[in-house]
C-alpha positions as CSV (number, residue, x, y, z in Angstrom):
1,X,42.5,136.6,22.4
2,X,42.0,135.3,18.9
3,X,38.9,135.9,16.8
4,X,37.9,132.1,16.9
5,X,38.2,131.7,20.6
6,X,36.1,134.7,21.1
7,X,33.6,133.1,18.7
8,X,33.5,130.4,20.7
9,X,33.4,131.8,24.4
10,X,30.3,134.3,22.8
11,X,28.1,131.0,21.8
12,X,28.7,129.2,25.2
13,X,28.4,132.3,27.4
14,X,25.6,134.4,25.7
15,X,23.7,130.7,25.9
16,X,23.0,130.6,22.2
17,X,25.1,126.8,21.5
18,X,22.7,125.9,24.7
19,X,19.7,126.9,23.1
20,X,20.4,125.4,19.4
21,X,21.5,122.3,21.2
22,X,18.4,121.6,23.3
23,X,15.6,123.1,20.3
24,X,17.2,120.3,18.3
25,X,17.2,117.5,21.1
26,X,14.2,117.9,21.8
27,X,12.6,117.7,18.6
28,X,14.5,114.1,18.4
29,X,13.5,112.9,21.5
30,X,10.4,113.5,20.7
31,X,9.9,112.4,17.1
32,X,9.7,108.4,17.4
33,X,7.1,108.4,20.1
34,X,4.9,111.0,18.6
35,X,5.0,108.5,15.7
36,X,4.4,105.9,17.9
37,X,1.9,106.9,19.7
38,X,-0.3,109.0,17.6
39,X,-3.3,106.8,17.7
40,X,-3.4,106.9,21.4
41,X,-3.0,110.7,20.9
42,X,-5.8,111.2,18.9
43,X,-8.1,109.2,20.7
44,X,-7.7,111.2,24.2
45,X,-7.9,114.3,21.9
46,X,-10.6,114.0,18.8
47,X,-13.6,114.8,21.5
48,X,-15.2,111.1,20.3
49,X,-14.7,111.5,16.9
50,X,-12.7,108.1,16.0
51,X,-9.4,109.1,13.4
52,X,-7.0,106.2,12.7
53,X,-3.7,107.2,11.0
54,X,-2.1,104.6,9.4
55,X,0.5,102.6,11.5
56,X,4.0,104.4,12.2
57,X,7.1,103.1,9.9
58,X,10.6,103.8,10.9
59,X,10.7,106.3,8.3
60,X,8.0,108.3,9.9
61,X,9.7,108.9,13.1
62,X,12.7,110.7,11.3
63,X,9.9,112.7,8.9
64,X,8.5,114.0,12.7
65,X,12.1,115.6,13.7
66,X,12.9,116.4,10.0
67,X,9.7,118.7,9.7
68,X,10.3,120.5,12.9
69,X,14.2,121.0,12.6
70,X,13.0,122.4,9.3
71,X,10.7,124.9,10.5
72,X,11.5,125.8,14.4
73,X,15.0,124.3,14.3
74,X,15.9,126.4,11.0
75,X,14.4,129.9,12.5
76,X,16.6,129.7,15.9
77,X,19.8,128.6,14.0
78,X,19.2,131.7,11.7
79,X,19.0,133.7,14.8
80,X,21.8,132.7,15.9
81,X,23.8,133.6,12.8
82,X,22.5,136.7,12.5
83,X,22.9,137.7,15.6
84,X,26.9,136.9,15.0
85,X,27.2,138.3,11.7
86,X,25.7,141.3,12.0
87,X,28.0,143.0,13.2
88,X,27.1,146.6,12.7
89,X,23.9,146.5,14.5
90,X,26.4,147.0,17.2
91,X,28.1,150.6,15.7
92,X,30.6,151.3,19.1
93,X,31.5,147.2,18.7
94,X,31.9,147.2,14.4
95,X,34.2,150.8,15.2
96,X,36.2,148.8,17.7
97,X,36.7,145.6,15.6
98,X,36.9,146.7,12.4
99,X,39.6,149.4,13.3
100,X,41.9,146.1,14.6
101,X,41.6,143.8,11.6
102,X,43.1,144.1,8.0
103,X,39.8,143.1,5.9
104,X,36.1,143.2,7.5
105,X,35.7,139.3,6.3
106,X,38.2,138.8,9.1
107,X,35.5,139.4,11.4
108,X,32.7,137.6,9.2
109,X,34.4,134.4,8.5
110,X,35.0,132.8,12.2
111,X,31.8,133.7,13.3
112,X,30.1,132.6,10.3
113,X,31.6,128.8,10.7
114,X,31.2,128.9,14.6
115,X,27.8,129.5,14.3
116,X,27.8,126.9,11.3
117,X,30.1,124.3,13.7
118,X,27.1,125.0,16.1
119,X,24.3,124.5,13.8
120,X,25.9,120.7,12.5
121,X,26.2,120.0,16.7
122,X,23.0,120.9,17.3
123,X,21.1,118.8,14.2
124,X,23.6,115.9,14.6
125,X,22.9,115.6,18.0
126,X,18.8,115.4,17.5
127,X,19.3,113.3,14.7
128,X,21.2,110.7,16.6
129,X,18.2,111.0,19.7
130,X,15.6,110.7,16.2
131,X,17.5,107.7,15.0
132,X,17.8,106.3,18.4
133,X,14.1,106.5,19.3
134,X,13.0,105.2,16.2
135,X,14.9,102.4,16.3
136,X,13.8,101.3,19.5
137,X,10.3,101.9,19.0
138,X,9.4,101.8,15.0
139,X,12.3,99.5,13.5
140,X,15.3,99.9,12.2
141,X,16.6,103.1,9.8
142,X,19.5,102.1,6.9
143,X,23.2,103.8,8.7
144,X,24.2,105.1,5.6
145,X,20.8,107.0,4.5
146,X,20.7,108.5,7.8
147,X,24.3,109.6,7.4
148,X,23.9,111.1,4.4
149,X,21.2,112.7,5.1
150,X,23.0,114.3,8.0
151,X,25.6,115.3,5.9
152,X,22.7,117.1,3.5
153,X,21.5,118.9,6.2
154,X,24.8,120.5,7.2
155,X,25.2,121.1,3.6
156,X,22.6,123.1,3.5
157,X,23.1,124.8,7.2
158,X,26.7,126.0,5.4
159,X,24.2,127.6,2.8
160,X,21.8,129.1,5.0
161,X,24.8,130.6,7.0
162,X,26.2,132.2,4.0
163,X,22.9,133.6,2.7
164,X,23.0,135.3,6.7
165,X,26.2,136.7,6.5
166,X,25.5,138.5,3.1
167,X,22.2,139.9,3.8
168,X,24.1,141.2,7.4
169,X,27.0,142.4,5.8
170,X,23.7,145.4,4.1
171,X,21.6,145.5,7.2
172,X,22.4,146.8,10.4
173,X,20.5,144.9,12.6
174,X,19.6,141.2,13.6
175,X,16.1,140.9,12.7
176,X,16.6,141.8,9.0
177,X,19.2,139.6,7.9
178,X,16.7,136.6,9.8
179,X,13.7,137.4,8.3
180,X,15.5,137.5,4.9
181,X,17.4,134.5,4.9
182,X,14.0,132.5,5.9
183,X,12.0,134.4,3.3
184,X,14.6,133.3,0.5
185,X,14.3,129.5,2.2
186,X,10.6,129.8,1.8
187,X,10.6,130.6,-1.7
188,X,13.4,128.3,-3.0
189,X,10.8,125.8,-1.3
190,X,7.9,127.2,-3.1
191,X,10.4,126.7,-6.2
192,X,11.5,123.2,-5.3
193,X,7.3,122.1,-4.7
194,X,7.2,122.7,-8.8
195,X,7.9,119.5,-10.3
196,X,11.5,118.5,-11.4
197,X,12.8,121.3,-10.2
198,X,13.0,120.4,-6.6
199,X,15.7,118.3,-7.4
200,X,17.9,121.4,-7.7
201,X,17.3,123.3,-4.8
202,X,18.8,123.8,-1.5
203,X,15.8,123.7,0.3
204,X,15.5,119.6,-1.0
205,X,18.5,119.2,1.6
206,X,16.5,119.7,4.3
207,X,14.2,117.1,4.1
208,X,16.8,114.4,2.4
209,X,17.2,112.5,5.8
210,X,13.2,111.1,5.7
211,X,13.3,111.0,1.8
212,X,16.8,108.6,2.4
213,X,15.3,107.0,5.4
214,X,12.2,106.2,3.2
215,X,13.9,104.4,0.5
216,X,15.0,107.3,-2.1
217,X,18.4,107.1,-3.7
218,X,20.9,109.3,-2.7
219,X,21.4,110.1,-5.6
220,X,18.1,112.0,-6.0
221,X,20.3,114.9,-4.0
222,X,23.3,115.4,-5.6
223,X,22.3,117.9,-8.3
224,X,20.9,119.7,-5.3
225,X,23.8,119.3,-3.3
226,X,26.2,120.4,-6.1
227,X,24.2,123.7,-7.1
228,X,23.9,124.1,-3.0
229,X,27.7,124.1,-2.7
230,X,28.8,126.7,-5.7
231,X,25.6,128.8,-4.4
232,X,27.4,128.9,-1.0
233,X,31.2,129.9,-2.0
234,X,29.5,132.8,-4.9
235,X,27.6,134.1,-1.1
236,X,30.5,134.3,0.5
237,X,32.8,136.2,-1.8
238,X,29.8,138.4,-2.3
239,X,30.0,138.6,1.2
240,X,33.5,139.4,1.6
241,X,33.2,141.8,-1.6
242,X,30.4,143.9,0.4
243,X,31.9,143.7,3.9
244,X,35.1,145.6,2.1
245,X,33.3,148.3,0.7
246,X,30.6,149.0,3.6
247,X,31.8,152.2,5.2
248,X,31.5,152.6,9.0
C-alpha cells in the first residue's frame, strides 16, 4: 500500500476528513441567516433592552462564516495536521516507518498535502453553503471575489500546514505542534492589525473572502499572497532539513 493511499484511508477511517468537513459546513450554513436574522435574535435575547444592528449586506453573511472558519475552523484543521505530521509522538509507528523509507520527508510530504487536500475540501465546501445562503437571503456576492478569496484561504491553509509539519518534525507529540502553529497565527495577526503592514501577512489571507466580497481589490492581497507562498516552500525544506537529521 502506498503512502498516499494510506494517507487517505487514515483521514476517512480515523473520521478526521468527516469532522473538518461538517465544522466547516456548518459554519456556512449558518452564516447568512445569523446575518439575516440578527435583529430578531436580539430581540428574544437582550431581556427588553431594544439593540438594532444595522441591516445585513451580502457581504456580512460571508464575514459570519469567515470569522468562524478563522477561529474554530483554523484550530480543528491544525489538529488534524498535527495529528498526521507528528509522527514521532507515535515512537513503535516512526521506528516502523522510518526504517522502510529512504528520507523521513517521505513520510511528511503525503500526509502534509492530504491533510492540506482536506483542509481546501472542507473550507470550499462551507464557502459554497456561505455563498449559497447569502445569496438567497442577503443579495448577491461578485463570482470572482468569492473565488479568489477561496483560493486565498487555501493559500494560506498550504502555509499553516507547513508551519505544522516543521514545528512536528522537533516535538513529539500532537498538542505542541497545534498550539504552536496557532500561537505563530495569532501573532502574525497581532502584526498584520499594525497599519500597512497587514498587507503582508499570511494571516490577511484568511479574512480576504469578506474583504473581496465587500468591495476591496484583489489586489490588496497579492503582496500577502506572494510573501505567504516563499514563506511556505523555506518551511518545508526546513522541514525536510530537520526531519533528516532527527534521530529516532
Amino acid at each position: 500500500m502506498s503512502l498516499w493511499r494510506l494517507e487517505w484511508l487514515r483521514l476517512v477511517r480515523t473520521r478526521r476528513l468527516v469532522a473538518l468537513l461538517a465544522v466547516f459546513l456548518f459554519f456556512g450554513l449558518t452564516a447568512a441567516p445569523l446575518a439575516r436574522y440578527l435583529n430578531e435574535l436580539l430581540a428574544h435575547t437582550s431581556g427588553g433592552v431594544r439593540v438594532i444592528a444595522p441591516p445585513p449586506t451580502p457581504a456580512d453573511g460571508i464575514k459570519n462564516y469567515v470569522s468562524n472558519a478563522a477561529q474554530l475552523g483554523l484550530l480543528v484543521y491544525v489538529l488534524v495536521a498535527a495529528s498526521a505530521l507528528a509522527i514521532d509522538a507515535h515512537r513503535e509507528t516512526a521506528v516502523f516507518l522510518r526504517s522502510r523509507v529512504p528520507t523521513a520527508f517521505t513520510l511528511v510530504l503525503p500526509r502534509y498535502l492530504a491533510s492540506w487536500a482536506a483542509g481546501c475540501a472542507a473550507v470550499s465546501l462551507g464557502a459554497l453553503a456561505a455563498w449559497c445562503g447569502t445569496a438567497l437571503l442577503l443579495g448577491a456576492v461578485p463570482a470572482s471575489g468569492m473565488l479568489a478569496g477561496i483560493a486565498a484561504v487555501w493559500l494560506f491553509l498550504a502555509f499553516a500546514g507547513a508551519l505544522t509539519a516543521t514545528f512536528a518534525t522537533r516535538m513529539s507529540s500532537v498538542v505542541g505542534p497545534t498550539a504552536a502553529t496557532l500561537g505563530t497565527a495569532l501573532g502574525l495577526g497581532i502584526v498584520g492589525g499594525r497599519g500597512d503592514l497587514g498587507r503582508w501577512m499570511p494571516s490577511s489571507l484568511l479574512t480576504a473572502m469578506s474583504g473581496l466580497a465587500a468591495g476591496e481589490s484583489i489586489g490588496h492581497y497579492l503582496p500577502a499572497a506572494a510573501v505567504t507562498v516563499v514563506a511556505t516552500v523555506a518551511l518545508l525544506a526546513l522541514t525536510a532539513r530537520l526531519a533528516g537529521t532527527r534521530e529516532l
